[in-house]
N, C-alpha and C positions, 0 to 999 in steps of 0.2 A: 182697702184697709191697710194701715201703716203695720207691719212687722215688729212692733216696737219692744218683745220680748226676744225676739232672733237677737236685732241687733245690737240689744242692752248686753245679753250672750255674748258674742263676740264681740263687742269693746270690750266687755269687761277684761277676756281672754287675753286679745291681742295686745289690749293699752292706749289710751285716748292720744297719744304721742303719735299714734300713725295715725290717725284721721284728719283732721286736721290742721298741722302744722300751727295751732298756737303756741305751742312752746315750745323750743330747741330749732333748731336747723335741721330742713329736708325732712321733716314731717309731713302730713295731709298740706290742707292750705286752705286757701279763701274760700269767699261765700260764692253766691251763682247768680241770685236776683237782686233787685232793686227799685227805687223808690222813695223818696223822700220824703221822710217823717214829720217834717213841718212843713210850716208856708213863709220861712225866714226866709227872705233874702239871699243872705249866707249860703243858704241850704243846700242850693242847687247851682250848679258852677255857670258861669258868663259863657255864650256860643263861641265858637271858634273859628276866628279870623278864616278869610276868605285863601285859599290858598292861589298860589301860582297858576295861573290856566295851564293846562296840559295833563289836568288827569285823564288817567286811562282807564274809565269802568268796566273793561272783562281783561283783567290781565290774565298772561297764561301759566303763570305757577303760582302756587302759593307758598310760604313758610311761615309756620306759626309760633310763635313763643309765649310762655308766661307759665302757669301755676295749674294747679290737681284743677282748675273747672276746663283750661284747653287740652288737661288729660282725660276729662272724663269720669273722674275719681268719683265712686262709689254711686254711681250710675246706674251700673250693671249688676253688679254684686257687694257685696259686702268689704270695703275697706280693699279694694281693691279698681284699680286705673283703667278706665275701658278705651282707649282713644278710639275706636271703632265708632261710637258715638259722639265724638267732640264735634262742638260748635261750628271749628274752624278748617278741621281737615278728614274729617270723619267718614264711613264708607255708610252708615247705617240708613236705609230706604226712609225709614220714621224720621228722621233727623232732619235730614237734607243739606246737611254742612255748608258752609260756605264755598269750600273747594268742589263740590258735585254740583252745587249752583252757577257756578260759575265757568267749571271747566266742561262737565257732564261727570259720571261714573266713571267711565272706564280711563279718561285722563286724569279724573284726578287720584286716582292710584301711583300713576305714573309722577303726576306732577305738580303734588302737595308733599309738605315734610312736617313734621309735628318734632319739635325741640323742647317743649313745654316739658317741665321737672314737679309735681308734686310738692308742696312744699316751699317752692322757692319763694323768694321776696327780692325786692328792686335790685338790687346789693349782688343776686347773681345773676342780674338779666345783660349785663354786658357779656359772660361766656354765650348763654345765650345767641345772643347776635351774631356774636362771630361764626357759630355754628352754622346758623342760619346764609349768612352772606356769603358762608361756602358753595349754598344751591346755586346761588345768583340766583335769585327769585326775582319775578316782576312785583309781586305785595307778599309785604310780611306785616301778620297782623301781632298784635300786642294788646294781651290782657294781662297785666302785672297790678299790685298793689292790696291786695286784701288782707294776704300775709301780712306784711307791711304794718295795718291797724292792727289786725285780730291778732293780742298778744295775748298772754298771759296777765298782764296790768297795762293801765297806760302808760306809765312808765318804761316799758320796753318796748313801745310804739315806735319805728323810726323816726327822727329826725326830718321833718321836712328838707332841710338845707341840704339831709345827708339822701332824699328822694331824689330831691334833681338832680344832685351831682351826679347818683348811679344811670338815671333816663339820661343826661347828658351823656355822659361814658355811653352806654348802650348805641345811640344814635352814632356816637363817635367811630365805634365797631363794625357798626353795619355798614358807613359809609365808604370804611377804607375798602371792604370788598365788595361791596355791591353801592355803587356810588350812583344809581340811577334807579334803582328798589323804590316801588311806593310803600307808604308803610300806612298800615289803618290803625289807630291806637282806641281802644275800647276805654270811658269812664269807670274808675274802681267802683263796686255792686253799692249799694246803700247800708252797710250791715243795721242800721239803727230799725229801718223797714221789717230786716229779716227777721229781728227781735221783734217788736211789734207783730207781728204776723203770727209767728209760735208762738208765741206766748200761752195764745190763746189755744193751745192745743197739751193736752196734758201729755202724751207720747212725746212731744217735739222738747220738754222742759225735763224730762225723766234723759232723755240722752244728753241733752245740755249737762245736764249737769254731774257728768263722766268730764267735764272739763273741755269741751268745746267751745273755741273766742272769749276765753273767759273776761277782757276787755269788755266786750259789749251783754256778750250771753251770761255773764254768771248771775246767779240768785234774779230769774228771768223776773219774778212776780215781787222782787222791792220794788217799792216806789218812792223811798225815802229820799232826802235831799242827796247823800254821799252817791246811791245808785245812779240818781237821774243825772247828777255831775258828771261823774263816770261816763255813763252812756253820751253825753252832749259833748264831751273831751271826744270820743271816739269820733262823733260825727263830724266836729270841724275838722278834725286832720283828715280823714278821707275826703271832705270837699276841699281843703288843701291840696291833698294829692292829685284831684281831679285839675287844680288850677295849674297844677306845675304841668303836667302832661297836654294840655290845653295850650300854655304858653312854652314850653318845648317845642311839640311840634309844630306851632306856628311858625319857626324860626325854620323848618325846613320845608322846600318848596314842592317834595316831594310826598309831603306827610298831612294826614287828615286825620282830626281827631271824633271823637262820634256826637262832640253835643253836648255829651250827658245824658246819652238815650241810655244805656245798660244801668246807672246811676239812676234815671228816671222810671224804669219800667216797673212796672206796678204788677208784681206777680202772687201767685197765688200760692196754697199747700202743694199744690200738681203741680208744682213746675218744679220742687225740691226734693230732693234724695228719699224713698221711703225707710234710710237706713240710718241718716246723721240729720235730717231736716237740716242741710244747713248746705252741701252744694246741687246744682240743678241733677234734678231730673233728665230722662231721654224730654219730655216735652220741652222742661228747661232751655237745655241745648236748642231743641229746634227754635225757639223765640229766641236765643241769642244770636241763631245765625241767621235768623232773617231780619233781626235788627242790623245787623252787620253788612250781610246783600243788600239792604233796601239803601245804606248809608254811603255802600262802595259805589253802586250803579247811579246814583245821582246825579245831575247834573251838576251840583254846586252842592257845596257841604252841608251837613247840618247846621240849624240854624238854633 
């Protein structure tokens, strides 16, 4: 059963500003699942060029970067970062992170690094990198971009133009120090899905509407022409963003991008926060990291 009076409680307390991250800088952040809301075209981004032969499916460190879902934000508790649980570099037995899949337990203590910031959007994924390319890591993975849409209006949506340049930059960071890093880059979540899906939950539209992604989540139940515009602006620019990242990392030979599987996945109430409906779950996480495993360990990329 959803907590949905605790956490209406403490948003109200703390401030829908720390959950998050639709409005202002180093806030909360992005969504957690996904899914695509139509059957356009559009909707769902083109597979991702075939890269260079020479991946390596169990590299032996990992480094992670991006926003509150590779921190694990409100996971565990209440408006608060669990990386213990993260997708990407997480120690939790439920979970089974990417770095425990890949390295076992007890290396990957030793030899994962979690850099992800709460908050963030494209704009500060180049400090990021650099952080990162300090480990010299063999994969660093990347899930950026939710922030990104989820504003406040669409109007303070980033700029496509100004997406790539910061994934460019970013790439450009990692490479000066870690010039032989594979890197796995995650499709941004579906937010138009995450909508659709709460909606239909009266708990999930009572915390919305404390001012969570107010771009896609506000006044969940219009359906008037302005809402559904709104909503449909939101969704091309995250399939946008998902193209720029898609044709990014096709330009490097050491970079795989996922498809559009975290974009595609089709999740459920259980896989979302029982505190903000709106980042994953411990289940969550576990289906993002074996989207992730299943995608590194391949033999050839998603398709």
């Amino acid at each position: 059963m959803r907590t949905v009076g605790a956490a209406l409680a403490a948003l109200s307390f703390v401030g829908v500003a720390a959950l998050a991250g639709c409005s202002g800088e180093g806030s909360g952040d992005g969504v957690s699942q996904n899914a695509p809301a139509t059957s356009s075209p559009s909707a769902s981004p083109s597979p991702s060029p075939s890269p260079a032969s020479g991946w390596n499916p169990k590299p032996g460190s990992i480094a992670a970067v991006g926003d509150s879902i590779t921190r694990g934000f409100d996971a565990c508790s209440v408006l608060a970062d669990c990386p213990e649980v993260s997708w990407a570099t997480g120690s939790d037995s439920l979970v089974r992170s990417l770095a425990v899949r890949l390295l076992g337990p007890a290396k990957a203590v030793d030899r994962s690094w979690n850099h992800a910031v709460s908050g963030a959007r494209m704009a500060q994924l180049p400090e990021q990198m650099a952080l990162a390319a300090k480990e010299r890591p063999e994969l660093v993975t990347v899930m950026m971009g939710a922030n990104d849409a989820c504003r406040d209006s669409v109007r303070l949506m980033t700029p496509v133009a100004d997406f790539r340049a910061s994934f460019e930059a970013s790439m450009r960071q990692l490479r000066a120090g870690a010039p032989k890093a594979q890197v796995y880059v995650s499709s941004v979540p579906d937010l138009k899905r995450l909508w659709s899906t709460g909606r239909l939950d009266e708990g999930a539209k009572q915390i919305w509407s404390l001012g969570i992604c107010r771009s896609m989540l506000a006044e969940a139940d219009d359906l008037g022409p302005a809402a559904v515009a709104r909503r449909d602006a939101v969704q091309e620019r995250v399939v946008a963003y998902n193209r720029v990242l898609r044709d990014v990392c096709a330009k490097d030979r050491h970079c795989r991008y996922d498809g559009g599987a975290v974009f595609g996945f089709r999740f459920t109430g259980a896989q979302l926060s029982p505190w903000d409906w709106f980042h994953p779950s411990r289940d969550g996480q576990a289906r993002l990291a074996e989207i992730a495993y299943r995608n590194i360990t391949a033999a050839q990329p998603p398709a």
